[in-house]
N, C-alpha and C positions, 0 to 999 in steps of 0.2 A: 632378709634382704629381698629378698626377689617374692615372699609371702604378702608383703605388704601392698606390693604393686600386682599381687593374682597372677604371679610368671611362675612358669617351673620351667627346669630345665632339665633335658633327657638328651645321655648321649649317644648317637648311634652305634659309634667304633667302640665303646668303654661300656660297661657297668657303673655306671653315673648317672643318677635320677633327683634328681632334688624334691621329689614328690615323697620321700620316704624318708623315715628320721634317719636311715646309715647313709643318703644320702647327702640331708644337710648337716653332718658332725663329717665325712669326708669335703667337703667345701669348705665348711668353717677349719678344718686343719690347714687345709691349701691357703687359704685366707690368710691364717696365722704365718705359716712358714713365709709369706709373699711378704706380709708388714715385717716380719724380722729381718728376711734381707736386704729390704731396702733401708731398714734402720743400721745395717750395720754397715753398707755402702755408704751411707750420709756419715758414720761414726769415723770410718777409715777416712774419705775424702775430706772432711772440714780443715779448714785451716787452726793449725794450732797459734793462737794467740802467744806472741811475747809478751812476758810481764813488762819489763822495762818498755815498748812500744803501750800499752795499757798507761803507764802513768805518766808517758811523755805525751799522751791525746788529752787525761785529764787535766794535767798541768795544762797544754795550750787552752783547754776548752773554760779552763778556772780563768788563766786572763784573760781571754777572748770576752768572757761575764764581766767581769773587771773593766776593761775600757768601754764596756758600753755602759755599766752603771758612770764611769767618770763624765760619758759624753752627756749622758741625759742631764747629770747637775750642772754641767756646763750651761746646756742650752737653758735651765730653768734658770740661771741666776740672770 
């Protein structure tokens, strides 16, 4: 990450240096643990879909298709 762009990072208060391989496998953990929490805040938060809501959008959205194919033969004939 930060190799590519010729950045390191050192910390003053800590023992955290990105210049050294312990320091980038202690980032890449921090990294890791930061994408799982917010994967599992998005997992908890998401709305849970209702099945019967799911087939009452497809059913409208099947005739919703439906009178526009009726309207286009209309206008062609």
């Amino acid at each position: 990450m930060f190799d590519a762009a010729g950045v390191s990072f050192v910390s003053v208060t800590q023992q955290f240096n990105t210049t050294t391989s312990m320091g980038r496998l202690t980032l890449n953990v921090l990294l890791s643990f930061a994408q799982f929490e917010r994967e599992v805040i998005a997992d908890q938060h998401l709305p849970k879909v209702n099945p019967t809501l799911v087939a009452l959008l497809c059913k409208a959205e099947s005739a919703r298709v439906q009178l526009l194919r009726m309207a286009r033969q209309r206008r062609a004939i």
